[in-house]
C-alpha positions in Angstrom: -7.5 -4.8 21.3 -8.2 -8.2 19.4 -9.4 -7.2 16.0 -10.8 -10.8 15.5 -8.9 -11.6 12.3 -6.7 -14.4 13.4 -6.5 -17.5 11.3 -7.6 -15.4 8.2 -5.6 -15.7 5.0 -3.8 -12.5 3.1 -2.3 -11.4 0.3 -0.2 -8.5 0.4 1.3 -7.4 -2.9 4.3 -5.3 -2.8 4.8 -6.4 1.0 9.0 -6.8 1.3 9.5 -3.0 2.1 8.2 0.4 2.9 4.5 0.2 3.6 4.0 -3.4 2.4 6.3 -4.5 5.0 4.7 -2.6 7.9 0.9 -3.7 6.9 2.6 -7.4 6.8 3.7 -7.1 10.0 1.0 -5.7 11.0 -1.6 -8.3 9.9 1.0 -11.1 10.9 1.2 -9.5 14.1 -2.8 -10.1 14.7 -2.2 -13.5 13.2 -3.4 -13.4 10.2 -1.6 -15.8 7.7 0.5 -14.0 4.5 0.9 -14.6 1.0 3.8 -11.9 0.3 4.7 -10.7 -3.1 7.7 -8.9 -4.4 9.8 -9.1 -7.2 12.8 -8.8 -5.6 13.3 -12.0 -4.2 16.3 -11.6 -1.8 14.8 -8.7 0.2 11.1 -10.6 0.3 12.9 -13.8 1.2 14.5 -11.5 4.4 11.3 -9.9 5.1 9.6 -13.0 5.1 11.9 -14.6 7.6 12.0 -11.7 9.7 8.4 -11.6 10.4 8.1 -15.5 11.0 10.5 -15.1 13.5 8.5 -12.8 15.0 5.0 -13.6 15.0 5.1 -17.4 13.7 2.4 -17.4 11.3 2.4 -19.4 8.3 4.0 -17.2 5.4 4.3 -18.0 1.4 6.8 -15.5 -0.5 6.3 -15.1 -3.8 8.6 -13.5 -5.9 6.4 -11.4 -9.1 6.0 -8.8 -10.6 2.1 -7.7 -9.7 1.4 -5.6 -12.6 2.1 -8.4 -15.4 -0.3 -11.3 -16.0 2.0 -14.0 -15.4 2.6 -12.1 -11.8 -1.0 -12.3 -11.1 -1.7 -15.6 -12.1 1.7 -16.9 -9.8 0.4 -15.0 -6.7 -3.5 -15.8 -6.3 -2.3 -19.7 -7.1 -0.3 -19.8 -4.1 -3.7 -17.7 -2.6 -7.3 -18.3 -5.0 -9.6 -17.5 -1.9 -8.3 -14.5 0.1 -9.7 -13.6 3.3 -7.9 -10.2 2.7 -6.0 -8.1 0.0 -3.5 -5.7 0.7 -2.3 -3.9 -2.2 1.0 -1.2 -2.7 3.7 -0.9 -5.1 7.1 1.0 -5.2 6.5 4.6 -6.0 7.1 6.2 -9.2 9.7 8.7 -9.7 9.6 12.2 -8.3 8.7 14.6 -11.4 9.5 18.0 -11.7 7.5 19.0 -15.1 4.0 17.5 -16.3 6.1 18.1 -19.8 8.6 15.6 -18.8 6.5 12.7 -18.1 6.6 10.5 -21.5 3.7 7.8 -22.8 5.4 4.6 -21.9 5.8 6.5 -18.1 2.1 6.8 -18.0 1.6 3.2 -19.5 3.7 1.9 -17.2 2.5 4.0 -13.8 -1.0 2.5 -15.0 0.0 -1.2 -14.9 1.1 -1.3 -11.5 -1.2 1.7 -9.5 -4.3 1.1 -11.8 -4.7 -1.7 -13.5 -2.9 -4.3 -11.1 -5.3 -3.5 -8.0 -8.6 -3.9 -10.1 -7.5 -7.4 -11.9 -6.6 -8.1 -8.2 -9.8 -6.7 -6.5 -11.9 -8.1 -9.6 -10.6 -11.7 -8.9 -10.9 -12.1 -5.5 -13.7 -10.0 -4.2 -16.4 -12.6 -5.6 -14.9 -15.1 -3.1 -15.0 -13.1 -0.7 -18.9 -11.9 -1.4 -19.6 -15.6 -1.4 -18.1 -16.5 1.5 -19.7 -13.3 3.0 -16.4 -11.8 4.9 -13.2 -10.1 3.2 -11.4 -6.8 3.5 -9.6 -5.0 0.9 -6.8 -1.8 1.6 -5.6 -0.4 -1.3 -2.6 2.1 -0.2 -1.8 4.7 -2.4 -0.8 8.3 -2.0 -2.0 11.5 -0.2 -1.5 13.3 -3.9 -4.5 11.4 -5.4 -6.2 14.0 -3.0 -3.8 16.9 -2.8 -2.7 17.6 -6.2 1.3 18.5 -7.0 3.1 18.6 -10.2 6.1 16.5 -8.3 3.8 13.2 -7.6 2.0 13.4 -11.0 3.3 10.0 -12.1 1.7 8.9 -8.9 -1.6 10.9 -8.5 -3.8 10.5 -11.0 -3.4 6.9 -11.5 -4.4 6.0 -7.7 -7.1 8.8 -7.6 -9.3 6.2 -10.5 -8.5 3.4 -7.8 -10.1 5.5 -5.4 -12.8 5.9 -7.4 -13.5 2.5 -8.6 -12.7 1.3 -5.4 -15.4 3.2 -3.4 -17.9 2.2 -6.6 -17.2 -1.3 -5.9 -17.1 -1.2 -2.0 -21.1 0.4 -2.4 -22.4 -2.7 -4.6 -20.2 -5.6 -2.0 -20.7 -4.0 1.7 -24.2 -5.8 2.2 -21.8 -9.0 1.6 -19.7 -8.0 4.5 -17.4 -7.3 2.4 -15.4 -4.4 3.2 -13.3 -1.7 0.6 -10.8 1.1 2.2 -8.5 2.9 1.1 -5.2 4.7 3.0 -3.5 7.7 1.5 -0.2 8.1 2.8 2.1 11.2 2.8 5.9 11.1 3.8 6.7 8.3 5.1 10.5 6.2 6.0 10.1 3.7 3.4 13.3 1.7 1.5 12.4 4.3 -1.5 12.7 6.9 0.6 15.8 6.3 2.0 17.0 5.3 -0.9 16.2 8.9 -2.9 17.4 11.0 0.4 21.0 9.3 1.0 21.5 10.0 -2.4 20.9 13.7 -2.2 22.8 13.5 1.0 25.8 12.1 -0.6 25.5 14.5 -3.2 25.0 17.6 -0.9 27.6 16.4 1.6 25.0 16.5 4.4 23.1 13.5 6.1 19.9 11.7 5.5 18.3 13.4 8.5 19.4 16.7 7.6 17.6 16.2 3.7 14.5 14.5 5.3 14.2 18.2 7.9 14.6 20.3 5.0 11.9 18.3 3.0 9.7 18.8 6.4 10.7 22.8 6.1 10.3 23.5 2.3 6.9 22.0 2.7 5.5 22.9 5.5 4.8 19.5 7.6 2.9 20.3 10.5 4.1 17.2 12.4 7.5 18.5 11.8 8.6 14.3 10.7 8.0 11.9 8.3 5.5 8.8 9.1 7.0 5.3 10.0 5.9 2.5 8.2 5.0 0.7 11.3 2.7 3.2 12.3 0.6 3.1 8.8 0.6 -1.1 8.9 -1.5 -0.6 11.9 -4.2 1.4 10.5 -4.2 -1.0 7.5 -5.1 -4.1 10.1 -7.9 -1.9 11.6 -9.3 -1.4 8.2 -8.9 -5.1 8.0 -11.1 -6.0 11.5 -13.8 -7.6 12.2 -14.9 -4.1 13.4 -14.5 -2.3 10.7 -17.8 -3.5 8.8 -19.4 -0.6 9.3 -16.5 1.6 7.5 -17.4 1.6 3.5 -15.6 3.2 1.3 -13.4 5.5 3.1 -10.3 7.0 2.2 -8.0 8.1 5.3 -4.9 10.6 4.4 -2.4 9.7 7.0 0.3 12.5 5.8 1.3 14.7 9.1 -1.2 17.2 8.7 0.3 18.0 5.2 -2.7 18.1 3.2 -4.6 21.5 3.0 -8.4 20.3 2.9 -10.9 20.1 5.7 -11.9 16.6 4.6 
């Protein structure tokens, strides 16, 4: 299926891993060209390489930090006039008490799953109105929907972008201009892996074996964790030409894990 976005320009911010990576792909995959942030440079530098090599289209790394002015101003330089923005960041850590979680936590948590995305979406989508095409997928987390003390760090926060994202999406759709969002549940990302070899190592058991009793404890219905891969594709049909008529929307793509009926 051709999803008519070749030759369009995006930014994807927090693109050199996990869900980031996969949109990237993803979009460079349809042949849209990338403006890829990170602000880990050797990992973004790989990334980058890996998915010219692959698809050829023209890629820019840049190596910021998103949630800091300085970030933003370094990343729409290299791309003022987006066709698209694709927004995610590293999650933030697992808590297991709400009484735990300390002011400069929540300060920080703001910056980069708050505050970040709006200065992003609030500087680009006028071009995009007057240009009258753009798309905009802001990925953030199934527990902005589906409440839990553990992801409370991570919750709130991208439950106000939903909000101010579907606000926004109602006042620029007549401009062709097009606002999702995608709320992901477990999914292999580099943070993932990252947190479960380390409970392996500790437990003496593998990574598959912590991921399976993750799955069990809560009840997965898909029995698995997501792939990447699989969630970059749904953010590049949010990002069609076809999708003009979708406004607003928030899809959970989480294994069935969430308990509502919509």
């Amino acid at each position: 299926m051709d999803l008519g976005i070749k030759g369009r320009k995006a930014i994807v911010n927090g693109g050199s891993a996990g869900m980031g990576k996969g949109s990237a792909f993803a979009l460079a995959r349809e042949g849209v060209d990338l403006v890829i942030s990170a602000r880990g440079e050797e990992r973004l530098i790989k990334t980058c390489e890996e998915i010219q090599k692959e698809t050829n289209v023209n890629i820019t790394p840049i190596t910021a930090d998103h949630s800091t002015d300085e970030g933003r101003e370094k990343i729409l330089a290299a791309c003022p006039n987006p066709d698209i923005l694709v927004g995610t960041c590293t999650p933030p850590p697992v808590t297991n008490s709400y009484k735990d979680v300390s002011t400069s936590e929540w300060r920080q948590t703001l910056d980069v799953s708050l505050l970040s995305p709006v200065e992003f979406m609030k500087a680009t989508i006028p071009g995009m109105v007057e240009r009258k095409w753009g798309r905009v997928v802001n990925i953030g987390t199934g527990a902005a929907k589906t409440p839990t003390e553990i992801r409370i760090l991570s919750g709130p926060p991208r439950a106000a972008l939903v909000n101010y994202s579907v606000a926004v999406s109602k006042k620029v759709a007549k401009h062709n201009v097009v606002i999702n969002n995608i709320l992901p549940g477990m999914h292999h990302t580099a943070s993932i892996e990252e947190r479960y070899n380390k409970l392996a190592e500790e437990n003496g058991t593998s990574y598959d074996e912590e991921i399976q009793k993750f799955v069990e404890n809560w009840k997965i219905p898909a029995k698995k964790f997501g792939s990447q891969d699989d969630l970059g594709v749904f953010v590049a049909m949010f990002c069609s030409e076809q999708a003009s008529y979708v406004i607003g929307q928030s899809l959970v793509i989480d294994g069935g894990i969430g308990n509502t009926t919509f």
